[in-house]
N, C-alpha and C positions, 0 to 999 in steps of 0.2 A: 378298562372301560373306556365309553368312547365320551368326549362333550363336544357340542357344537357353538360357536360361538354366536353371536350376533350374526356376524356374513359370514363364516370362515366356513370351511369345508370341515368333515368331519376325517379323521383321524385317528390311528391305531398309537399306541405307546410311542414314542420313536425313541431311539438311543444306538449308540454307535462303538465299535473299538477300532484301534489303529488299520486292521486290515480292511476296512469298509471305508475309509477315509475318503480314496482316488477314487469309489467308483463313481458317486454321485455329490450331492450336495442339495442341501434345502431349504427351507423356505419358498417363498414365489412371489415374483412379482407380476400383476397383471398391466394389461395393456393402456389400462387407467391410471396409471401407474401407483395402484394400490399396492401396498405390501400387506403380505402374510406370514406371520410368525407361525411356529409350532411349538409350543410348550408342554411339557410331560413333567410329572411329578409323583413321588408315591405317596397312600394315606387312604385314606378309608371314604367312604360315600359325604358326612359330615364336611373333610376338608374341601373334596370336591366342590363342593355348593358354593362353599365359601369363597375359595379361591376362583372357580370360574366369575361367581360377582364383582370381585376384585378387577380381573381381568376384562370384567365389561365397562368397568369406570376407567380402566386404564384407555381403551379401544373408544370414550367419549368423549377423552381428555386430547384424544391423538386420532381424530376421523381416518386420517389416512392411512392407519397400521390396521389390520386384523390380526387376532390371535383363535388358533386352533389348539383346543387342551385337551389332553388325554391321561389317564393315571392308571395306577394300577397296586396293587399291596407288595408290600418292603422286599417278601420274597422274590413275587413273581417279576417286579418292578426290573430286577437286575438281569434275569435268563430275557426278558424283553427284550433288553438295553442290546445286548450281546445280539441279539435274534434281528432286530433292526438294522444294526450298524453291516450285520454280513448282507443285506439288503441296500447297503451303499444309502441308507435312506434314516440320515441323525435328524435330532429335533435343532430348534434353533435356538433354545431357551432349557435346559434341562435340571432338574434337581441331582444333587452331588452331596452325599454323605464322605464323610471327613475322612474314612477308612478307605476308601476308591481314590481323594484325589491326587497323590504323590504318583499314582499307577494310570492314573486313564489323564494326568495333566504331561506325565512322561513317555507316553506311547503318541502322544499327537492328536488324541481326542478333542484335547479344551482351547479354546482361544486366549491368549495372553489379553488381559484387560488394562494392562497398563496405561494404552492411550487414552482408555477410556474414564481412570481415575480419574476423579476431580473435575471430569471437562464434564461428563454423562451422567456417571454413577459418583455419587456423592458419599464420602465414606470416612468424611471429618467427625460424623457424630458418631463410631461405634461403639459401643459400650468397652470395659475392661476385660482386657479376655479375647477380642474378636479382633483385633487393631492387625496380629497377623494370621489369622486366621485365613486362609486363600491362596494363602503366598508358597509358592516353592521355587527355593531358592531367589532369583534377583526377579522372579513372573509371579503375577498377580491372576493366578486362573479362577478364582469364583469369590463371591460373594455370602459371608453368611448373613441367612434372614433369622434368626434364633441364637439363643444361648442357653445353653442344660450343662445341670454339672450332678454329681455321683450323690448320693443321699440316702436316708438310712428313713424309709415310711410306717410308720404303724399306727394301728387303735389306739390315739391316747386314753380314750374309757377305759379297755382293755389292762394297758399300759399303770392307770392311776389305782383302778381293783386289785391289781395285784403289787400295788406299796410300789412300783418304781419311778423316779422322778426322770422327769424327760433328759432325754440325751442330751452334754452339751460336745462343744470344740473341746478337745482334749480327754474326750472314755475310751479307754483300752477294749481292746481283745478280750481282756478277759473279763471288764464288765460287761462286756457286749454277751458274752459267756455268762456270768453269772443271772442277767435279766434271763438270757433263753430258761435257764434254770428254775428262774422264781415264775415264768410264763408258765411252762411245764404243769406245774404243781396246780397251778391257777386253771390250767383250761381243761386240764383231763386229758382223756385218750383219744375224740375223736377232733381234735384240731390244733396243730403243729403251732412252733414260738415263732418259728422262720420258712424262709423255703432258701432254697439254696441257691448259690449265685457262683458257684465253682467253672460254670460252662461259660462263662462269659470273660472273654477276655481282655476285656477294659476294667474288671474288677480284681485281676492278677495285676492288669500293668500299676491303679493305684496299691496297690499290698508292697510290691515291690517299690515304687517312690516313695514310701514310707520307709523302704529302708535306705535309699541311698541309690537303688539299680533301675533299670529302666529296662524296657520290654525290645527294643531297639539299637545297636549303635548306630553310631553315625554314615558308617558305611553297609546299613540293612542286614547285620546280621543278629541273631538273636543276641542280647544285651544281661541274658541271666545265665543263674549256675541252675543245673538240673536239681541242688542240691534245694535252693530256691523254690522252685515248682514241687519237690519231694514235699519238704516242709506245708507248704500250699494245701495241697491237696490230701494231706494227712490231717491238717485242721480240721478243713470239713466232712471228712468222713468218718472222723471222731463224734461230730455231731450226729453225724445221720445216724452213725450205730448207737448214739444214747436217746433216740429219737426226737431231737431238737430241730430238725430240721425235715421239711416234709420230704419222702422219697420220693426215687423217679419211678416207680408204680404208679402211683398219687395222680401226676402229672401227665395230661393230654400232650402228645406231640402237636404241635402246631398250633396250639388253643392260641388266640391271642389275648386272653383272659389270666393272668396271673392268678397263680394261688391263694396270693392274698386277696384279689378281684373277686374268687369266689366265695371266699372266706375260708378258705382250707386253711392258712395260716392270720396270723396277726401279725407281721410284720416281713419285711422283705428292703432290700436293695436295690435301687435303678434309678435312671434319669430323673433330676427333680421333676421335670414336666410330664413325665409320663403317671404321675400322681394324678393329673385331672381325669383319663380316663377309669384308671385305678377305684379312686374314688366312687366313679357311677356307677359302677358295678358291684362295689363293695356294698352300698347302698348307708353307710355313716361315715363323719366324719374322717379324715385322714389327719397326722400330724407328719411332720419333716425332720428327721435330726441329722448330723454333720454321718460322715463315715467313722467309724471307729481306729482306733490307730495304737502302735505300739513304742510309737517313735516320739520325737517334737512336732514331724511330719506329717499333715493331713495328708497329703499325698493328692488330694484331688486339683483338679481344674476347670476352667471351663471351655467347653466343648460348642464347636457350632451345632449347634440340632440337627439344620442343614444350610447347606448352599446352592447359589445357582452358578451357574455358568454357561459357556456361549460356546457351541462347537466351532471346530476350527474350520467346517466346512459350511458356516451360517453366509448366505449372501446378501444378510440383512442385519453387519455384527450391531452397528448403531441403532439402530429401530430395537435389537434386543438388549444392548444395554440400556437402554429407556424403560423397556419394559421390567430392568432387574431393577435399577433405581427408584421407580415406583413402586414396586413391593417390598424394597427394602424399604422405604425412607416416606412412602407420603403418608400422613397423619391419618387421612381419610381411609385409607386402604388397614392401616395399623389399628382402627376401631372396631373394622369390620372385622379383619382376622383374630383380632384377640391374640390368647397366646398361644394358638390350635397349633403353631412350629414350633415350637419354644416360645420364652421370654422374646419381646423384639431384640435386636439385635446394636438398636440405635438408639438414641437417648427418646430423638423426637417423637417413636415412634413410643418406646415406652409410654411416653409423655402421655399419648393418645389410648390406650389398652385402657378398660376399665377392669380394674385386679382388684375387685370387692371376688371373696370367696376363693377356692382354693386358687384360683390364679394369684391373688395376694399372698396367701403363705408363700407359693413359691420364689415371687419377688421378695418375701421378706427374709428367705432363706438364702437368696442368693446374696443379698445385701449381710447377711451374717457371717457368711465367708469367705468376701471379699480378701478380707487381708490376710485369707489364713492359704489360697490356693497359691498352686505353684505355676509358672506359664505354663501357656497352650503347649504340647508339645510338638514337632511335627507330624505331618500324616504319615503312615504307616509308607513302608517302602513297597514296591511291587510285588506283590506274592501275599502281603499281608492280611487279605481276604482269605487266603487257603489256611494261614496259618490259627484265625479265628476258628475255622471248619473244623482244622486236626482238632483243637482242644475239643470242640462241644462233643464232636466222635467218640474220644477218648474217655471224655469225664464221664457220658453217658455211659461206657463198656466198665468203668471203675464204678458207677454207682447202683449198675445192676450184676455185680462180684465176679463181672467176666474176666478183667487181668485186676492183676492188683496195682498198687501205687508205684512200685517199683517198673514193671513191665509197661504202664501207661505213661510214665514219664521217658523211659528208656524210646517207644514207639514215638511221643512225642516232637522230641529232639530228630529223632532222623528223618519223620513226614516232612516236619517246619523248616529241616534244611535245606530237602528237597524242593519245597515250594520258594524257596528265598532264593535257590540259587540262578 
């Protein structure tokens, strides 16, 4: 989708990859010597609103900058990104999920923001968790405006009718298993204890830090034993065949509406933050508990929601880091937004969010497991977007009895190496 700013011209998605680098270069500046930003971000009509307001307080505060915003949804956001950039035509200001930046900051995408620490972009207040969050290697390429960490949602109504006391730090697998059990018994045949969370592969990489292994080595190659992933996805589909978990029958490809959103299930795993919209559709209360664990290990951490960053071909890097430092950091902007990105990202802004109602639980959650997560860990290496893809491919080919465990883990390992190497 397209927004128009105050003066700015209107504008398509922009985004860029390494081979669209040399052809062009963007932003503009007129002969007034006005400058014009381009700003693109993903998120639904809601953040849009939001964020473009934002973006006109920023454009009040700084007469001489205009900013041009365009957005677009998580999927399409990225074949955009791609679609622009062979267009020689990047934004100057763009949003950057956690999983993209070791890959589009090592191809030559992102602007190093180093000079701009501390002099521009202000980043002494970041919350715990976020401090390197950005960073690859000795370069500082983006900024996050958010914090989300892994977390276990359900009906507490639900949850208390059927005799179970809420989840704390420290319940296994197998009470995690035994609630599905007593859920079961409690809701009947036409609405599931869970829905399933096997496609997702930030919820293998915590399973695995729980035991000690990591989804990565240090030099990008896959960091587990097949025997690992075997184990994995035998769990869950021990569930599915005791029907504890809703199938992918069940389940619209592309809904953006969770299972539990619709009420097909009572409970489910994702993003703390992704509980507010959760909740709107669920139409009752939600509650929040820790991940389940088998270890000492919670395994989780916290994650930027998102970041921004500056292309390396912006002719305006200062004017955009201005514009990142005001949506990270100024009070007034962190009122408006609430916590439509996540949690803020910075103390001051925290400061500012009003977290009456589910924004609250999830600040109260976050604040529950402060001392239980393990650092950030770095961003996936390059390829690590495809290697997301194999799994969702494969779990879906195992969840509707195309290959089995053994054959989808075997396919797994040689897709993921392929895309790594």
């Amino acid at each position: 989708m397209i927004h128009r700013s105050r003066r700015g011209r209107p504008t398509s998605v922009a985004a860029a990859l390494v081979l669209a680098l040399a052809l062009g270069a963007c932003g503009s500046g007129g002969d007034d010597g006005q400058v014009e930003l381009r700003y693109t971000w993903w998120g639904n009509d809601q953040r849009a609103e939001l964020l473009t307001e934002a973006v006109e307080m920023f454009e009040r505060e700084n007469p001489g900058i205009t900013v041009a915003t365009s957005f677009a949804e998580f999927g399409s956001y990225w074949q955009r990104l791609a679609t622009e950039a062979a267009g020689g035509n990047p934004p100057d200001v763009m949003q950057i999920d956690y999983s993209y930046l070791r890959e589009y900051s090592e191809r030559g995408l992102l602007r190093d923001l180093t000079p701009y620490e501390g002099e521009i972009i202000a980043v002494d207040e970041l919350l715990p968790g976020m401090e390197a969050a950005g960073r690859v290697g000795d370069e500082y390429f983006a900024v996050p405006v958010g914090r989300t960490s892994l977390s276990f949602q359900y009906d507490p109504e639900v949850w208390a009718e059927a005799g179970l006391a809420p989840p704390e730090v420290g319940w296994s697998w197998a009470d995690f298993e035994g609630a599905l059990e007593t859920l079961q018994a409690h809701l009947g045949e036409e609405r599931f204890p869970t829905t399933s969370w096997s496609q997702h592969l930030t919820f293998f990489e915590n399973w695995l830090a729980q035991r000690g292994a990591s989804l990565y080595t240090e030099d990008g190659d896959l960091g587990f034993e097949e025997a690992d992933l075997t184990e994995y996805w035998e769990m869950v589909v021990d569930l599915q065949e005791r029907g504890l978990v809703v199938p992918h029958d069940r389940v619209v490809a592309g809904d953006t509406v969770t299972p539990l959103g619709h009420g097909l299930s009572a409970s489910e795993f994702g993003w703390d933050t992704l509980m507010l919209s959760t909740e709107n559709t669920y139409g009752s209360p939600l509650a929040l508990g820790p991940m389940p664990t088998g270890t000492d290990e919670l395994g989780t951490y916290f994650k930027p929601s998102a970041l921004m960053g500056v292309s390396a071909r912006s002719e305006h890097p200062e004017e955009a880091a201005m514009l990142i430092d005001f949506l990270v950091n100024d009070p007034e902007a962190a009122a408006l937004l609430g916590a439509d990105r996540g949690m803020p990202a910075t103390v001051a802004q925290q400061e500012n969010v009003d977290l009456a109602g589910p924004a609250g639980l999830v600040g109260e959650y976050e604040t529950s497991i402060e001392e239980h997560v393990r650092d950030t860990p770095p961003p996936p290496p390059p390829g690590g977007s495809a290697v997301e893809r194999t799994l969702i491919r494969i779990d879906e080919e195992i969840g509707y009895g195309r290959v089995t465990v053994a054959e989808g883990v075997e396919r797994f390992f040689a897709d993921a190496r392929d895309s790594l190497d």
